[in-house]
Backbone as CSV, one residue per row, in Angstrom:
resi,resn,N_x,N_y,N_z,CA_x,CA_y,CA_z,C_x,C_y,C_z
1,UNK,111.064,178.309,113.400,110.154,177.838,112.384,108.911,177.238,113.044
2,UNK,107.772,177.646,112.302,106.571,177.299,113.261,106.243,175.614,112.159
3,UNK,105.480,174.944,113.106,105.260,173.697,112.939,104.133,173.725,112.150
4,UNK,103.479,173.497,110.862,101.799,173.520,109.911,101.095,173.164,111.117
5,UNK,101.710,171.447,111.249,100.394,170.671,112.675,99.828,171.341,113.355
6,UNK,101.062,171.950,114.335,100.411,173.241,116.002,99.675,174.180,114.872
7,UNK,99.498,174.764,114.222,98.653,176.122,113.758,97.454,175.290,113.400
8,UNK,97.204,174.023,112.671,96.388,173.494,112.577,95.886,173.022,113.734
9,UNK,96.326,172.362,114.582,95.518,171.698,115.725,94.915,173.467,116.413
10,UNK,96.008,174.774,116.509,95.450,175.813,117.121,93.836,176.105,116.432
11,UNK,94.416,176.650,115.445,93.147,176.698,114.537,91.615,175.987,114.719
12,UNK,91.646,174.528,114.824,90.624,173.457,114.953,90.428,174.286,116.528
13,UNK,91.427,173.819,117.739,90.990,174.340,119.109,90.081,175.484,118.827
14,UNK,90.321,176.490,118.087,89.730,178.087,118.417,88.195,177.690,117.406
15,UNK,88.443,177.173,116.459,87.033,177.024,115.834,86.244,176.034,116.855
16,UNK,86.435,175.155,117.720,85.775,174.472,118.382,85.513,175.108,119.529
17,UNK,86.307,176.030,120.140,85.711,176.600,121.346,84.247,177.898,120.918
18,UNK,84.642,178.125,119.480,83.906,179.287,118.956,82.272,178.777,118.661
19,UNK,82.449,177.625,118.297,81.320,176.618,118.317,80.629,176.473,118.930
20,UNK,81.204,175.559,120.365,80.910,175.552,121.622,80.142,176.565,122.326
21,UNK,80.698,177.456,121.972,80.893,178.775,123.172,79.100,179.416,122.504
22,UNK,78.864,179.055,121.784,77.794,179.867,120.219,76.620,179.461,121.323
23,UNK,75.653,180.424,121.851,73.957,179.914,121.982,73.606,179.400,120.911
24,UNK,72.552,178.352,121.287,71.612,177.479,120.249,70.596,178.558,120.563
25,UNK,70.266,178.407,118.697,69.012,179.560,118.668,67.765,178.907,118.586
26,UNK,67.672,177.362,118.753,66.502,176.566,118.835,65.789,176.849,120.131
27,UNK,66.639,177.443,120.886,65.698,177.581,122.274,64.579,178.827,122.150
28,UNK,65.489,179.829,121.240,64.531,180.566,121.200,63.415,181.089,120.109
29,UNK,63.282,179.445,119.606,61.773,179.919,119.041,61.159,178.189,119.529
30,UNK,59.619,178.324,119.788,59.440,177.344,120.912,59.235,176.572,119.307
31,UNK,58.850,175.166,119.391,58.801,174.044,118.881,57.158,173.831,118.624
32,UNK,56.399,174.401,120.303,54.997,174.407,119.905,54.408,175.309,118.951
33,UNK,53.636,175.421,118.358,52.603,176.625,117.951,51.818,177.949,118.477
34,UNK,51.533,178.750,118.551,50.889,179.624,119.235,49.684,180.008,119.105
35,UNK,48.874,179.993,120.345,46.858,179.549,119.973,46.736,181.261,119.615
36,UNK,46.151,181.398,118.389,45.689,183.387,117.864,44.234,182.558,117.689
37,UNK,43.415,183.379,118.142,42.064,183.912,117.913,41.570,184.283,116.444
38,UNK,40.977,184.426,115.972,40.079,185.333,115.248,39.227,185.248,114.458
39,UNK,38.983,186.500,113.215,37.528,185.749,112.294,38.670,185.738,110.620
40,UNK,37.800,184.330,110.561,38.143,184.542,108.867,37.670,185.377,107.890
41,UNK,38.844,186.069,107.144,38.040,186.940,106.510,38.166,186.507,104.897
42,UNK,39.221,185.538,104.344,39.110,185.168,103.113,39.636,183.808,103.186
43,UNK,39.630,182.819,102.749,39.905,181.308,102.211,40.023,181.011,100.989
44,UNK,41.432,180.478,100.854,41.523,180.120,99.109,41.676,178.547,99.164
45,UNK,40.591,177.735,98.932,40.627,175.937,98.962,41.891,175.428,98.084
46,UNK,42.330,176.304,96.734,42.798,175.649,95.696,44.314,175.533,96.502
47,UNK,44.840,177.287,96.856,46.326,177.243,97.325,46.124,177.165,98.772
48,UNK,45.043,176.352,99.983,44.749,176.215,100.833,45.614,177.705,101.985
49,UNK,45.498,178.364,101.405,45.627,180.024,101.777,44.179,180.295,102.775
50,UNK,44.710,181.243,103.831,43.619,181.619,105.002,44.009,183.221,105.590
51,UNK,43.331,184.094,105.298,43.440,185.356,106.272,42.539,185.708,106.959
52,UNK,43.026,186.192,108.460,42.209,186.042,109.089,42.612,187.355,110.019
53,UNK,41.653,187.767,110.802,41.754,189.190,111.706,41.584,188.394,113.079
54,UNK,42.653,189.016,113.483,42.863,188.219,114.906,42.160,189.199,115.673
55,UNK,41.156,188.649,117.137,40.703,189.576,117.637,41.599,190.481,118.772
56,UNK,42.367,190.075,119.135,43.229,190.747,119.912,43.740,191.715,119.796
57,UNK,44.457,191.967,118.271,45.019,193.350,117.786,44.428,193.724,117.043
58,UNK,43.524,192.912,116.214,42.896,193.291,114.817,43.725,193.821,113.825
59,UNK,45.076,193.028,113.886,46.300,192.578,112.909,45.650,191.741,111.887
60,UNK,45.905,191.669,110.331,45.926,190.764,109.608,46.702,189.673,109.614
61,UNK,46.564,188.599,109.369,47.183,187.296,109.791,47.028,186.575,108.571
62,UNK,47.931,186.280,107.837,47.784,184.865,106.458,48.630,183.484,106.928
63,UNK,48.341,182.600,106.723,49.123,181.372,106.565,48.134,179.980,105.614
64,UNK,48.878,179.121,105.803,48.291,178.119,105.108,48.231,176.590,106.164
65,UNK,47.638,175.959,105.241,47.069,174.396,105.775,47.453,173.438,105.157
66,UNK,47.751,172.054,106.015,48.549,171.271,105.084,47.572,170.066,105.255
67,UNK,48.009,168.988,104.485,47.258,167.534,105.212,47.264,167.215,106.167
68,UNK,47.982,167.958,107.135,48.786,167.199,108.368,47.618,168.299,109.488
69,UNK,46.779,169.341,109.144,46.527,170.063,109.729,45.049,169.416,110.193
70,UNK,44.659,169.944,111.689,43.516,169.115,112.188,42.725,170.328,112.188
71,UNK,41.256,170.068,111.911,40.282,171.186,112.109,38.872,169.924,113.302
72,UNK,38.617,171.582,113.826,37.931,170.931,114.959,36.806,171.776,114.600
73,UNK,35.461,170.997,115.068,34.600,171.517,115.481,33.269,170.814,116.472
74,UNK,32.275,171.516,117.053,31.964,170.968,118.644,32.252,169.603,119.005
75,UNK,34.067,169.310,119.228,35.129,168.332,119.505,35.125,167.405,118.582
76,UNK,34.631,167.450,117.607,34.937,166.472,116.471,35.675,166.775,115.390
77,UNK,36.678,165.737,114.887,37.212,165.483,113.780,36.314,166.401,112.358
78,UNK,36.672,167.452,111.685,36.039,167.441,110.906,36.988,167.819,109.665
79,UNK,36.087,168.477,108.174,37.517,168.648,107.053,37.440,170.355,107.082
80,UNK,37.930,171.147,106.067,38.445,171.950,106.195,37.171,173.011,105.310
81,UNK,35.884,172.744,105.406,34.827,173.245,105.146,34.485,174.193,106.044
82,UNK,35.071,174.021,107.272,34.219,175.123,108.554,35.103,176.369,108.421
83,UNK,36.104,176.741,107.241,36.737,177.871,106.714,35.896,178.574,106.241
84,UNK,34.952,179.319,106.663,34.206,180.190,105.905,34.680,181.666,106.353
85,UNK,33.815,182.392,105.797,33.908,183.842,105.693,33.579,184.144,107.163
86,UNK,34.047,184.607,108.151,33.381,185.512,109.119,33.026,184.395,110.156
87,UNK,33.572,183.272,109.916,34.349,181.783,111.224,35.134,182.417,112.332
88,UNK,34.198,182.737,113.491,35.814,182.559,114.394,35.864,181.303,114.899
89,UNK,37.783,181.451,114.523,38.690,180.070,114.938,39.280,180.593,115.675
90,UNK,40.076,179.797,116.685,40.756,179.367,116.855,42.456,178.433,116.636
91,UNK,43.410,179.398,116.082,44.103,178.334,115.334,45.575,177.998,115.815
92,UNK,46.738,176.983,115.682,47.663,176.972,116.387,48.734,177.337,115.326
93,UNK,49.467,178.616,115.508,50.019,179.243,114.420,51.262,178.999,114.439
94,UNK,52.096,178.509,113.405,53.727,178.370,113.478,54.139,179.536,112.718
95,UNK,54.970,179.976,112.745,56.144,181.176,111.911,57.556,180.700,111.602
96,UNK,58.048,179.756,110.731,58.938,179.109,110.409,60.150,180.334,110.282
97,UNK,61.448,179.980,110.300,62.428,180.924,109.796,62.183,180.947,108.350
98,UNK,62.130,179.777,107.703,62.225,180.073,106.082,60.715,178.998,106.330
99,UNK,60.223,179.664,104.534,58.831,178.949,104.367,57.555,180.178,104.916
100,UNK,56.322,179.828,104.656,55.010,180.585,104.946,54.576,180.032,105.999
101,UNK,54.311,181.019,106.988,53.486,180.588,108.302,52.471,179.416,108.338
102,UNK,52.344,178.508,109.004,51.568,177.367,108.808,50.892,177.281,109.969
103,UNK,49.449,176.580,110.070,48.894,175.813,111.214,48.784,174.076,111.641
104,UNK,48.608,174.158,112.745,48.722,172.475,112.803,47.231,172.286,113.240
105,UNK,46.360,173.095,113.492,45.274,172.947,114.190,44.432,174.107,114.074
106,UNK,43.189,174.163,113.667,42.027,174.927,113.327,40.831,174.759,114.518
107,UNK,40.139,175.285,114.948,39.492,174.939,116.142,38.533,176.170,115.852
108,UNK,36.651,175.562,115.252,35.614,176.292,114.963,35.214,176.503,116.242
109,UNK,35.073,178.303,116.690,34.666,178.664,117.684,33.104,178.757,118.008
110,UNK,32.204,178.260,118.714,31.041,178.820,118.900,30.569,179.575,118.975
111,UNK,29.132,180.072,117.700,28.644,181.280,117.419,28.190,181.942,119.023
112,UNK,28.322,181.488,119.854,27.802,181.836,121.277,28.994,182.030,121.930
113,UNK,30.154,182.131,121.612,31.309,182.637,121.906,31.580,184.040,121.485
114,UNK,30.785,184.724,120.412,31.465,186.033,119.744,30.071,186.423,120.523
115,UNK,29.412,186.840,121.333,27.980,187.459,122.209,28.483,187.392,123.089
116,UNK,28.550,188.856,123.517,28.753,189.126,125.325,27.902,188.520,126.034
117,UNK,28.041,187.936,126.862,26.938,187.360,128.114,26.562,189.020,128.969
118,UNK,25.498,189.193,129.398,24.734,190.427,129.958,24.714,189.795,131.108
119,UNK,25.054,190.002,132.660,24.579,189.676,134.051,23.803,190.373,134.598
């Protein structure tokens, strides 16, 4: 006759080694944000909505802005006005598992940044 306890204590052992044994999947998505490039191509103020064409792939890119989000421009504190049409930013992009992609940081690029320099 088998004992309830031992199958229970077995049981708990095997779910705890199964636990244990499990990779954490926090490692693999980083904690920071990721700096994307590009130009804005639409801004919605009301549902603080942003798409933007990244210059790198010239992928479409949407996410949104929260209170918590900093916008920069030539190194100053500023509000969320330098969202215009055809802005390149700079922005620090999160991709949550659940929820809409968000930024923590907006960063107005200088119109003397999108002009090739000629040597």
């Amino acid at each position: 006759m088998t004992n309830p306890i031992m199958i229970r204590r077995h049981i708990f052992a095997l779910a705890l080694a199964v636990v244990v044994g499990m990779p954490t999947l926090a490692t693999a998505r980083t904690p920071r944000g990721r700096p994307i490039t590009g130009i804005v191509q639409e801004t919605n103020g009301q549902t603080r909505e942003v798409e933007m064409r990244r210059t790198d792939t010239g992928a479409t890119l949407s996410f949104v802005w929260s209170n918590r989000t900093i916008f920069v421009a030539n190194r100053q504190v500023v509000d969320a006005a330098i969202l215009k049409q055809g802005a390149r930013v700079e922005v620090i992009y999160h991709r949550p598992f659940f929820g809409r992609p968000f930024v923590t940081k907006i960063t107005l690029l200088s119109a003397s940044a999108n002009v090739p320099q000629n040597s």
